[in-house]
N, CA, C and O atoms as CSV, one atom per row, in Angstrom:
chain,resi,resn,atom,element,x,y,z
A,1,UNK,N,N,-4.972,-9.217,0.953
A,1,UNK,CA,C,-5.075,-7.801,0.871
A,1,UNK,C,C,-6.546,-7.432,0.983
A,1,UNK,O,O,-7.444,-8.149,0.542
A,2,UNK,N,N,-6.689,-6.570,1.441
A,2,UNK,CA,C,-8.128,-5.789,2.051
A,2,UNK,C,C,-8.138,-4.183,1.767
A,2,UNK,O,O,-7.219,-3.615,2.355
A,3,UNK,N,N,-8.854,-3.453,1.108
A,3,UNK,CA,C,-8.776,-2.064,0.715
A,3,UNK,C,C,-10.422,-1.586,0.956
A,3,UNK,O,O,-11.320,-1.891,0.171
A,4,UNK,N,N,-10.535,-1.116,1.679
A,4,UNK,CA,C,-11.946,0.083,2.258
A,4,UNK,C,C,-11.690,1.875,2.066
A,4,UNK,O,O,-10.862,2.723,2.396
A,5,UNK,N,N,-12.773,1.793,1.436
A,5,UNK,CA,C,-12.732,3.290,1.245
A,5,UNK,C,C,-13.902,3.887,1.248
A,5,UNK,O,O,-14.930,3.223,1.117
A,6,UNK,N,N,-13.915,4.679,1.337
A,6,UNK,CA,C,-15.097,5.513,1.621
A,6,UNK,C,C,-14.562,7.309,1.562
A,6,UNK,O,O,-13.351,7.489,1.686
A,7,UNK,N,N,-15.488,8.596,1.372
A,7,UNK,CA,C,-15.187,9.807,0.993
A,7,UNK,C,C,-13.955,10.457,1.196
A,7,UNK,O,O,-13.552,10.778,2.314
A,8,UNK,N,N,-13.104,10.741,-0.272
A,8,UNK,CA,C,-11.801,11.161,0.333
A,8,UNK,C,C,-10.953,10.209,1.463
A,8,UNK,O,O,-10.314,10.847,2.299
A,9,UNK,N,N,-10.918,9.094,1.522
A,9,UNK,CA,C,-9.946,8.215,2.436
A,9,UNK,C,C,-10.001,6.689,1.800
A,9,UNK,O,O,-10.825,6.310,0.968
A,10,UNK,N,N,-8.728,5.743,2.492
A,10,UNK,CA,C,-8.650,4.542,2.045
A,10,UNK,C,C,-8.509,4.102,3.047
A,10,UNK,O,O,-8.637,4.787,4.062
A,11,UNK,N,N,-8.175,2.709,3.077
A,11,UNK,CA,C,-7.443,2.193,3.822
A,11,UNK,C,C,-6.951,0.246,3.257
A,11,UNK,O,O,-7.705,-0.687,2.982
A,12,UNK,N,N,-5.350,0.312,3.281
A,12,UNK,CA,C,-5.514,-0.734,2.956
A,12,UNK,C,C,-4.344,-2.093,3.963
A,12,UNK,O,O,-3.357,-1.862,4.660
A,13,UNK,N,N,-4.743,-2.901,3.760
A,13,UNK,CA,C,-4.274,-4.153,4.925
A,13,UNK,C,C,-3.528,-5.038,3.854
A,13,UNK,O,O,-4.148,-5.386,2.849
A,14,UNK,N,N,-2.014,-5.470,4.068
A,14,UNK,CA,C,-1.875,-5.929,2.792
A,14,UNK,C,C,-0.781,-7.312,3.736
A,14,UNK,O,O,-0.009,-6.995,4.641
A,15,UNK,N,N,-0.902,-8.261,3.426
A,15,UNK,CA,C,-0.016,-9.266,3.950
A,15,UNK,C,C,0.913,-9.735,2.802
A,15,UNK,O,O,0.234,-10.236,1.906
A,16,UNK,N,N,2.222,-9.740,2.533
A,16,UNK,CA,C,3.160,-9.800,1.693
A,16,UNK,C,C,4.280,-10.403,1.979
A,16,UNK,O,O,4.792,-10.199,3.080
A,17,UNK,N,N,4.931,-11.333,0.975
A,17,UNK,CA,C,5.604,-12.433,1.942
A,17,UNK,C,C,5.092,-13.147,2.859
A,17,UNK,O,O,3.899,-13.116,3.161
A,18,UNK,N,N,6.195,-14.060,3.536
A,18,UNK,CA,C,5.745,-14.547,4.335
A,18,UNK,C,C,5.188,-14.307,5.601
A,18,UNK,O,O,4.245,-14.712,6.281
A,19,UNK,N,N,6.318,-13.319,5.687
A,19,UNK,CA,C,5.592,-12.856,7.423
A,19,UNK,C,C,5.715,-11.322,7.744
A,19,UNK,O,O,6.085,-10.766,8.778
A,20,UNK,N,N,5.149,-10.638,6.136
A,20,UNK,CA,C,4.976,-9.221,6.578
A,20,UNK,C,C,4.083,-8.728,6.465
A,20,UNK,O,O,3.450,-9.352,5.613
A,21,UNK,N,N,3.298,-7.557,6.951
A,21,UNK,CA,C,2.182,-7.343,6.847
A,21,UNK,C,C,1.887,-5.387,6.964
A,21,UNK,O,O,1.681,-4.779,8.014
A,22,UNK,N,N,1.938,-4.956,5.971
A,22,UNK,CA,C,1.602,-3.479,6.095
A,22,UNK,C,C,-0.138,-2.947,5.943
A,22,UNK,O,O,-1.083,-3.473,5.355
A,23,UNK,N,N,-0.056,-1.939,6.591
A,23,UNK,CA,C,-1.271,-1.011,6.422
A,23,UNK,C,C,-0.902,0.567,6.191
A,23,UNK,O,O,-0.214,1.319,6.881
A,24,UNK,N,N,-1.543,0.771,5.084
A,24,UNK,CA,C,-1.701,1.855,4.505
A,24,UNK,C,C,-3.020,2.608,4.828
A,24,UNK,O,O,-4.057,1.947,4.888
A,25,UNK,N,N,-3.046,3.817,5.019
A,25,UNK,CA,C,-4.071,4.953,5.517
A,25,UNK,C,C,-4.046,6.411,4.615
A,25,UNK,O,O,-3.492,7.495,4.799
A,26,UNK,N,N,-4.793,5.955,3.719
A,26,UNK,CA,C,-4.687,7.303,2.775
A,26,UNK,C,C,-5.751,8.215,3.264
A,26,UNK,O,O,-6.796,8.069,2.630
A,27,UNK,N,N,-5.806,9.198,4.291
A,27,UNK,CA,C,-6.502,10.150,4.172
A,27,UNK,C,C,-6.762,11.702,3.559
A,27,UNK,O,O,-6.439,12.517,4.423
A,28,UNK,N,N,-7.169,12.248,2.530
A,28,UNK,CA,C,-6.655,13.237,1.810
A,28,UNK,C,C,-5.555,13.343,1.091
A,28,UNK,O,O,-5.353,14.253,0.287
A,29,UNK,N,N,-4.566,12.166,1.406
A,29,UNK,CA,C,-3.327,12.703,0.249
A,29,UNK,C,C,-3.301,11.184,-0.085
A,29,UNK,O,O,-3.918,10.393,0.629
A,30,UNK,N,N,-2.426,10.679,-1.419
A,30,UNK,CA,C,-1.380,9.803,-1.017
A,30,UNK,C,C,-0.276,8.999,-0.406
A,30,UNK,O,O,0.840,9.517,-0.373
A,31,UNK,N,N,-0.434,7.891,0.043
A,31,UNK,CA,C,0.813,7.443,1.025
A,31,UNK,C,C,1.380,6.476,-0.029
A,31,UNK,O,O,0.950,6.220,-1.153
A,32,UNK,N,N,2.666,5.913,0.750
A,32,UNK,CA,C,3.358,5.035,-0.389
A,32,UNK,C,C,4.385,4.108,0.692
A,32,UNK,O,O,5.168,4.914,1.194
A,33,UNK,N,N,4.560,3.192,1.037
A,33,UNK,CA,C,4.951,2.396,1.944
A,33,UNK,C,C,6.451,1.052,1.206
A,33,UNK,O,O,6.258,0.356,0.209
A,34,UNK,N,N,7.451,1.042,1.828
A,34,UNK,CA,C,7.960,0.466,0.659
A,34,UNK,C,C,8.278,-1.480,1.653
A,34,UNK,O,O,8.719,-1.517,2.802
A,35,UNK,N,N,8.001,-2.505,1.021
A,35,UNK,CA,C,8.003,-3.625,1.547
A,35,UNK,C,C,9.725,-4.077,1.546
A,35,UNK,O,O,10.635,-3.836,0.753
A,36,UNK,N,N,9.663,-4.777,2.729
A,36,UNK,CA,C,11.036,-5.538,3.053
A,36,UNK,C,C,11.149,-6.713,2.459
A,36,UNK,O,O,12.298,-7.099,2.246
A,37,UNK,N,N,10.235,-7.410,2.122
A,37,UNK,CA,C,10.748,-8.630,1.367
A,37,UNK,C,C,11.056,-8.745,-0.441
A,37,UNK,O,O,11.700,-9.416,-1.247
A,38,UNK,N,N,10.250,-7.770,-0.390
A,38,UNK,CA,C,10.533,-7.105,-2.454
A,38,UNK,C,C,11.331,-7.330,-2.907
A,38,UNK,O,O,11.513,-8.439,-3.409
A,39,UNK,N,N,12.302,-6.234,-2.941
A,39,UNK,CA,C,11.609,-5.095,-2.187
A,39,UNK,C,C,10.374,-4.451,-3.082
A,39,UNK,O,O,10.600,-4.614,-4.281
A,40,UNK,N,N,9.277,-3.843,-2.850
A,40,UNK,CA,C,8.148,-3.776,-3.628
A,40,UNK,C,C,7.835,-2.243,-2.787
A,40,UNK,O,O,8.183,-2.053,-1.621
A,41,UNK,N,N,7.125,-1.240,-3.623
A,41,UNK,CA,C,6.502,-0.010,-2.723
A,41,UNK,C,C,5.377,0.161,-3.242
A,41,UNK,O,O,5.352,0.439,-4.441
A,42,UNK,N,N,4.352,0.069,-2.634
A,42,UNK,CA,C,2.626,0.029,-2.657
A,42,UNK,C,C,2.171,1.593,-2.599
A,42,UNK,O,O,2.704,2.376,-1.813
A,43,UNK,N,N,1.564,1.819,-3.129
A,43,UNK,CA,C,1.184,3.441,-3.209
A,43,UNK,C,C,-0.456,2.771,-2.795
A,43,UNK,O,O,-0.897,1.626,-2.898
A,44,UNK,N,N,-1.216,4.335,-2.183
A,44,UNK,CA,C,-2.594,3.978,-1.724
A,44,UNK,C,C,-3.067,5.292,-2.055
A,44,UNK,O,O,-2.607,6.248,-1.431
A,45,UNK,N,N,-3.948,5.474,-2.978
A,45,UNK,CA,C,-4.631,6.873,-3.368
A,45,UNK,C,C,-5.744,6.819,-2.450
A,45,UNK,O,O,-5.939,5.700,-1.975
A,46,UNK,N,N,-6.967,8.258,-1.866
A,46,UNK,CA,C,-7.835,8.191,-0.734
A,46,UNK,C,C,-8.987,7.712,-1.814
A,46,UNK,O,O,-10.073,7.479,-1.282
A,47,UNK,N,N,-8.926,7.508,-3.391
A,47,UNK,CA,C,-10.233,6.779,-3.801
A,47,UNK,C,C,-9.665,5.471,-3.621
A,47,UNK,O,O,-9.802,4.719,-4.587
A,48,UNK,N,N,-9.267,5.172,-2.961
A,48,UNK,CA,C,-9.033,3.320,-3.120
A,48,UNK,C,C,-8.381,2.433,-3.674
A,48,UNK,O,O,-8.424,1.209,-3.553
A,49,UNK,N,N,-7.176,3.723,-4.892
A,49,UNK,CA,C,-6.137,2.781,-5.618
A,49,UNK,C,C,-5.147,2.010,-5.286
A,49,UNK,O,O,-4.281,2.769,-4.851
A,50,UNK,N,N,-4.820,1.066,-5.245
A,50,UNK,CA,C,-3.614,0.419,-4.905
A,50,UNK,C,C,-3.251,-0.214,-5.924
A,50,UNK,O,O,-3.966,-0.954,-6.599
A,51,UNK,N,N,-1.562,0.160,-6.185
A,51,UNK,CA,C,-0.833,-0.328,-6.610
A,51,UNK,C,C,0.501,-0.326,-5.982
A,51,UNK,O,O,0.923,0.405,-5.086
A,52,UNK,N,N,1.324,-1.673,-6.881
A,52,UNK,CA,C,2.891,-1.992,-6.482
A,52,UNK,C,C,3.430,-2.402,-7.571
A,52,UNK,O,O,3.092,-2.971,-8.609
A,53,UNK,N,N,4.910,-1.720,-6.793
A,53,UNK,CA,C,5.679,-1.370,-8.182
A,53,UNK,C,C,7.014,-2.245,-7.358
A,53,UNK,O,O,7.272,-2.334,-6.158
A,54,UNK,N,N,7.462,-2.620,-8.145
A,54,UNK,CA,C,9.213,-3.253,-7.766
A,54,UNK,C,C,10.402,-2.584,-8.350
A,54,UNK,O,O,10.791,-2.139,-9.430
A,55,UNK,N,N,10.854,-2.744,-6.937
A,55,UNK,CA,C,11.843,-1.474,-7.320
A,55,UNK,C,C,13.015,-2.439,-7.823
A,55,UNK,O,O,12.968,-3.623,-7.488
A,56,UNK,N,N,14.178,-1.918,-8.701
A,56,UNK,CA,C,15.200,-2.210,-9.609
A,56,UNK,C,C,16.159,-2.443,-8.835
A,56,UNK,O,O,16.182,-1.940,-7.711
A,57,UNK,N,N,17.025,-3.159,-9.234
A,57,UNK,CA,C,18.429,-3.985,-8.328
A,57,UNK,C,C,19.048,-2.401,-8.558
A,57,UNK,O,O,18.511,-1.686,-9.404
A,58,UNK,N,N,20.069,-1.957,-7.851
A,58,UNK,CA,C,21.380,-1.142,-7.137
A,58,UNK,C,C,22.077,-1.619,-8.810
A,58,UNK,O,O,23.232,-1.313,-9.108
């Protein structure tokens, strides 16, 4: 995982599992991306926060 930020924006590169790989682009708002192998959903604030949360069995 890789997270750059700089004024009001993020950006983050996240490799998860074996063979998945998301990028997140927070510019001005929050984004939130949810992973296929988790299943897990990564939130990216534009100061640079990242976190993941796992989501609950059905």
């Amino acid at each position: 995982m890789r997270v750059n930020t700089w004024g009001h924006a993020a950006e983050a590169d996240i490799h998860y599992g074996k063979a998945e790989d998301i990028v997140l682009q927070a510019y001005g708002k929050t984004v939130r991306e949810t992973g296929t192998a988790g299943p897990t959903v990564f939130t990216l604030t534009p100061d640079g926060r990242l976190t993941a949360s796992r989501l609950s069995a059905p």
